[in-house]
C-alpha positions in Angstrom: 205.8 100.2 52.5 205.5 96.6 52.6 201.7 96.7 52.5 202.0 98.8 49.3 204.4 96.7 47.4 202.5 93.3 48.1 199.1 95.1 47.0 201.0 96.4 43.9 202.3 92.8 43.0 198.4 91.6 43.8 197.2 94.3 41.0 200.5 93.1 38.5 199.5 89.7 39.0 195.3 90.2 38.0 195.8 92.5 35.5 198.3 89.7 33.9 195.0 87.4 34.7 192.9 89.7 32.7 195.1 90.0 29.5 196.0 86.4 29.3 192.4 85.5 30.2 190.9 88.4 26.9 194.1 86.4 24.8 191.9 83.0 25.3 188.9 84.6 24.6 190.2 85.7 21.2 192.0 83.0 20.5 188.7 81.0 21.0 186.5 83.1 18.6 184.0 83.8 21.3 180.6 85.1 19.8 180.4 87.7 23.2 183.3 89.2 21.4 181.6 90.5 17.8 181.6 94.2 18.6 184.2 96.6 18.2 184.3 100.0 20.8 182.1 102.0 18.3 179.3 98.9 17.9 180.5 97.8 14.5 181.4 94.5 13.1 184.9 93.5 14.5 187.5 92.0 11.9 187.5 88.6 11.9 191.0 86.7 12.1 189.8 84.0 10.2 188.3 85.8 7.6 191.9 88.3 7.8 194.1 84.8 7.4 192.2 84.5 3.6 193.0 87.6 2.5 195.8 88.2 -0.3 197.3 91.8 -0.1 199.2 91.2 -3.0 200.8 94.4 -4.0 197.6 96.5 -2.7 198.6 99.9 -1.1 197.5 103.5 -0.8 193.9 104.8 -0.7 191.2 103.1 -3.0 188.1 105.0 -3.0 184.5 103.6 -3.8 181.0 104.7 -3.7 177.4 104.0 -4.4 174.7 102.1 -3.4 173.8 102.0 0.4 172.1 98.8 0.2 175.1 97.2 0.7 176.6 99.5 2.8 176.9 97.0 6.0 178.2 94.5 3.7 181.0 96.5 2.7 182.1 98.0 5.7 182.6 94.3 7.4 184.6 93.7 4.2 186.7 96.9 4.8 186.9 96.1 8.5 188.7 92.7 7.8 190.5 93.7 4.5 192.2 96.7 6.1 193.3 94.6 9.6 194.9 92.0 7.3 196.4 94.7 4.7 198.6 97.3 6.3 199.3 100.6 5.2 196.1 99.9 2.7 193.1 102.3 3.0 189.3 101.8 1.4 186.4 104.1 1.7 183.4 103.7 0.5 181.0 106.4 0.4 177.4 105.3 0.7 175.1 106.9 -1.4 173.0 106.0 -3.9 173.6 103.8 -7.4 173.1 106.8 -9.3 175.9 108.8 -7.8 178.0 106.0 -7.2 177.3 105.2 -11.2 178.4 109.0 -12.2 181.2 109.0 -9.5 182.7 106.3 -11.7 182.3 108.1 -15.3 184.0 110.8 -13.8 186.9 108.6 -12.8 186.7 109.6 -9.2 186.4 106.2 -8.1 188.6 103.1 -8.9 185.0 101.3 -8.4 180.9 101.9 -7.5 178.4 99.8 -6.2 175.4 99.9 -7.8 171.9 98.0 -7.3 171.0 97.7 -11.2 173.5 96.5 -14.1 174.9 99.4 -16.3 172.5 100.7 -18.9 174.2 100.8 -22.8 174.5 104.7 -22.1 176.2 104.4 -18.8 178.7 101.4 -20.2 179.4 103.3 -23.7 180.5 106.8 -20.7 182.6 104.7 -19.3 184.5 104.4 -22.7 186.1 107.5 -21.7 187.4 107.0 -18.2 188.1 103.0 -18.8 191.0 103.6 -21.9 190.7 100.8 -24.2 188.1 99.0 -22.4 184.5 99.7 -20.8 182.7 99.4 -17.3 181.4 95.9 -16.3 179.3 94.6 -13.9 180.5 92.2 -11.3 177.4 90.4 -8.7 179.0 90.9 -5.4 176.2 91.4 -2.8 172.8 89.8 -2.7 170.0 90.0 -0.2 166.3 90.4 0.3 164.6 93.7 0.2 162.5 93.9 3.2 158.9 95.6 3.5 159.6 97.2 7.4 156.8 98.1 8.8 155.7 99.8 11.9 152.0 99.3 12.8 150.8 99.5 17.0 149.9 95.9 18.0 150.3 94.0 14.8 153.1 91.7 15.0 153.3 90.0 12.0 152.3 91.0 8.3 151.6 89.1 5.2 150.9 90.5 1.7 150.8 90.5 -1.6 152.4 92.0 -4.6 149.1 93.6 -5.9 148.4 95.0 -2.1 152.0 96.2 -1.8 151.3 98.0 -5.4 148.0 99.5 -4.0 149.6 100.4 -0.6 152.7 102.5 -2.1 150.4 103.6 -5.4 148.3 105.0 -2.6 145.1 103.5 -3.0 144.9 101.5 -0.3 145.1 104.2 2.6 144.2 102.7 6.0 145.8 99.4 7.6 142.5 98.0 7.9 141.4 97.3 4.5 139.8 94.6 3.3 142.5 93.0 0.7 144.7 93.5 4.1 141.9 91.7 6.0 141.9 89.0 4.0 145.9 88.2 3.6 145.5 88.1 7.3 143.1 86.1 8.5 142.7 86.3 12.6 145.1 89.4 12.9 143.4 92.5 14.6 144.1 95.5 11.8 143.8 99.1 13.0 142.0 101.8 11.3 145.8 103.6 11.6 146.2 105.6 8.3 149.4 104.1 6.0 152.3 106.5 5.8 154.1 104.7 3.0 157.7 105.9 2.5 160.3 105.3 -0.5 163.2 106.7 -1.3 164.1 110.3 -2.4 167.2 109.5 -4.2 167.7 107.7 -7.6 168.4 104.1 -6.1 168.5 100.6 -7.2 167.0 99.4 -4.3 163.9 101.6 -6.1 164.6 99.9 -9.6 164.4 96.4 -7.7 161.3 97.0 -6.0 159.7 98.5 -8.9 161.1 95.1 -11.3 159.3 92.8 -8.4 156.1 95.1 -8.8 156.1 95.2 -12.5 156.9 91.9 -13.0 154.3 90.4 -10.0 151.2 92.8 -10.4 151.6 94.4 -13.8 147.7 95.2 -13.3 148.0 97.1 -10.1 151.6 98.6 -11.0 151.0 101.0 -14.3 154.4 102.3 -13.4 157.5 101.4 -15.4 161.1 100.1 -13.0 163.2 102.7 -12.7 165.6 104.2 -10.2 163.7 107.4 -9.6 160.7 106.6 -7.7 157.6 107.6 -10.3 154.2 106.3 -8.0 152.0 109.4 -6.8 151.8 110.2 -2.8 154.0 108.8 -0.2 156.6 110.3 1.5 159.8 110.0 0.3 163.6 110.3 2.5 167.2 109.6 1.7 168.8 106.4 1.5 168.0 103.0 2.5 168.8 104.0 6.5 166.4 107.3 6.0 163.7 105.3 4.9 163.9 102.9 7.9 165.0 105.3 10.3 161.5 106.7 9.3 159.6 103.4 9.8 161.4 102.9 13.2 159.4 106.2 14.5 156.4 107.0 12.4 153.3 105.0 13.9 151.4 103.3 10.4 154.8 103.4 8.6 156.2 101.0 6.0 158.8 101.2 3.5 161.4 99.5 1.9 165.5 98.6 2.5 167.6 95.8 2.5 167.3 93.5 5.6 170.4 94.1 7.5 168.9 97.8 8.0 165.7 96.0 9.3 167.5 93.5 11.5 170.0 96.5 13.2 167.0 98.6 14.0 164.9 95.8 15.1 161.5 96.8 12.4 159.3 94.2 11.9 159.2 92.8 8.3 156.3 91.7 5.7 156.7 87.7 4.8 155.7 87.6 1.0 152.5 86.0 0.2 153.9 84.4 -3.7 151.4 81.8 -4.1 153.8 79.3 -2.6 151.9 77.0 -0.2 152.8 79.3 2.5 154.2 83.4 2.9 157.9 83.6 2.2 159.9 85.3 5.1 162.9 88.0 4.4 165.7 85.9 4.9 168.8 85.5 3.4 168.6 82.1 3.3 165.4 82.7 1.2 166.7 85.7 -0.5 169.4 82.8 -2.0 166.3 80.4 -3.5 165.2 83.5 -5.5 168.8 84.4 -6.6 169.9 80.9 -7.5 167.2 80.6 -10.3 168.8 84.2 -12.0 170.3 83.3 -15.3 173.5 85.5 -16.7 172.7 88.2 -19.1 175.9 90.2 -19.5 178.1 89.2 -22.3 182.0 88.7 -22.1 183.2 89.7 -19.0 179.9 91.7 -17.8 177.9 89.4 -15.8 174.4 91.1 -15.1 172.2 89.0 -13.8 168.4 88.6 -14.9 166.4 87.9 -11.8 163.1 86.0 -11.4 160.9 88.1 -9.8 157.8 86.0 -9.9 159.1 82.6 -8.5 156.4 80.5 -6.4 159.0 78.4 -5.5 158.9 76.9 -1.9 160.9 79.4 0.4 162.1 81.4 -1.8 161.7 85.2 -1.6 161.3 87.1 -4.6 161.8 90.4 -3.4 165.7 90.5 -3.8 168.4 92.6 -5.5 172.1 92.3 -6.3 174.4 94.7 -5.6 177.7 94.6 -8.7 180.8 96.6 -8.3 181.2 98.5 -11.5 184.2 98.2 -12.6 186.9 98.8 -16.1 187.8 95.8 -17.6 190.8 97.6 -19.2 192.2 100.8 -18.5 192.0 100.7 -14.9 194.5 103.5 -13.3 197.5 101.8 -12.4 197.9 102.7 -8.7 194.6 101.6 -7.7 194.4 98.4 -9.9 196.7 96.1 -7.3 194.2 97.4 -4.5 190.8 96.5 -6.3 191.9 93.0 -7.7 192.9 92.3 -4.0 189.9 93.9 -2.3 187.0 92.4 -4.8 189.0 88.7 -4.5 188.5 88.8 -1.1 184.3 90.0 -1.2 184.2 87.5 -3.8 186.1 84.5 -1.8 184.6 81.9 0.1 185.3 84.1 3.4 183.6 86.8 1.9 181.2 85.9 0.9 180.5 83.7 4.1 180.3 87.1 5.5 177.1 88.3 3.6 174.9 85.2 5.2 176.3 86.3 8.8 174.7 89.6 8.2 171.6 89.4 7.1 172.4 89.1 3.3 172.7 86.5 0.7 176.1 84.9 -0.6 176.2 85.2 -4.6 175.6 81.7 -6.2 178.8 79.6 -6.2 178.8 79.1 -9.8 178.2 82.7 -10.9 180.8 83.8 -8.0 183.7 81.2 -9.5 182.8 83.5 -12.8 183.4 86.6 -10.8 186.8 85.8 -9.9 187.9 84.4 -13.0 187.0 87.9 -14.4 188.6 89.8 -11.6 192.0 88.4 -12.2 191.7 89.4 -16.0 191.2 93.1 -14.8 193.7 95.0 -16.4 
């Protein structure tokens, strides 16, 4: 008996070790302890410590785009530890959808990858009473070109190529406007298998803008959502189309970076005509975004990016994600919960968030504008 009660009090004693010693390791921050059980994002306590609750509570559902689906779900993560008894879901989709969703008044707000169109903001006339749907820059970030190809490890090209690849004239890896972007870089004959998305998406619309605007001759094809070149295989969402690059030998497509850097797919570094080929970094991604000038008016604040920057290290391939949201007439049980959710993405903590992760942190100018706007929500 006396063996078993001193080996009980040894087991008390390190499992008292063990707690105390996980306490210090949180307490510390330590970057071994980033993952929650399921793989995600942990909340962050310093983050958590920024937030303002306010008089949030209840459910707030959201939906839309999936390119900033990781963004948003780190958001949620530490917005919900800090707010009690406050739920958010967001339902990745598409822009379109999430865009409908929010006519319908489903939503209290949508993420979409393109600003509203004067149809879409004059149908949100019904839903937002006395007031209309606006467009707030949340979420920026490079759109990577993944690509899958056996023994090449690193890929440069250019806007034209990148029209001719996904307009499906350029068919085999090995082709000479390939050759040449990459000088000393063993091509296979491998056929391309060039995927886009399925879905209407903005992601599309901001591919198609860069195309348009960067290789007008080898792009015919106006920007839009809906994906209008011929050939190519097509798959849902941002993590179809790199879940498809990830297996299919020859592959590329397109999606925003963080789907890249979770999956670990290779990405194309942009030949611009800058001295050297622009990586897909967020830190890049925020060159290209810091040159877009504001083309909303009142308290929409759509953004008109350069697509056709040479500017040293910055990437042009880049989109911005806006939550869509009434500026009057926004139902009243919900309204507390969206101020104090979109204040947080658009604080200083959250937005520190996006750069963590692969994306790009909204200018601090345009951002201050963002939250001057969402306090005048009403």
């Amino acid at each position: 008996m006396k063996l078993q009660r001193k080996n009980m009090l040894r087991a008390s004693a390190l499992g008292a070790l063990v707690v105390s010693g996980a306490l210090v390791l949180t307490a510390c921050g330590s970057d071994d302890n980033t993952k929650g059980t399921d793989g995600s994002a942990k909340p962050s306590a310093a983050a958590a410590g920024d937030i303002k609750c306010d008089d949030a509570k209840g459910k707030l559902l959201a939906s839309g785009s999936s390119a900033q689906k990781n963004a948003i779900e780190l958001w949620i993560k530490n917005y919900m530890a800090a707010c009690s008894g406050v739920e958010v879901n967001y339902k990745s989709s598409s822009s379109g959808e999430g865009i409908v969703a929010f006519n319908q008044g489903t939503v209290g707000f949508a993420g979409s990858d393109s600003a509203l169109k004067p149809e879409q903001v004059e149908e949100s006339k019904k839903i937002c009473t006395g007031g209309q749907g606006i467009d707030l820059p949340m979420v920026g970030g490079p759109v990577a070109l993944g690509f899958n190809v056996a023994g090449v490890e690193k890929l440069n090209l250019d806007a034209a190529t990148i029209a001719n690849i996904f307009n499906d004239k350029i068919k085999k890896w090995d082709d000479e406007a390939i050759k040449k972007l990459n000088p000393g870089v063993t091509l296979p004959s491998t056929a391309i298998q060039a995927f886009h998305r399925s879905d209407d998406s903005g992601t599309t619309e901001n591919v198609t803008k860069y195309l348009k605007a960067a290789a007008p001759d080898a792009w015919p094809h106006e920007a839009a959502k809906k994906w209008a070149a011929p050939g190519g295989q097509a798959a849902s969402g941002s993590a179809g189309v790199a879940a498809q690059v990830k297996q299919v030998d020859g592959a590329i497509g397109y999606f925003e970076l963080s789907f890249a850097s979770a999956q670990g797919i290779k990405t194309v570094d942009l030949n611009t005509g800058a001295a050297a080929p622009v990586k897909a970094t967020g830190e890049n991604a925020s060159k290209a975004i810091a040159a877009a000038k504001i083309s909303g008016t009142g308290s929409d604040l759509a953004l008109k990016l350069d697509y056709t920057t040479k500017a040293e290290g910055a990437y042009p391939l880049v989109l911005v994600t806006y939550e869509v949201v009434c500026d009057k007439g926004n139902k009243a049980e919900t309204l507390p919960t969206v101020k104090s959710f979109l204040n947080y993405a658009a604080s200083d903590a959250g937005q520190k968030v996006l750069l963590d992760n692969g994306y790009a942190p909204i200018p601090a100018e345009i951002n201050a504008k963002v939250r001057e706007v969402i306090n005048t929500l009403g």
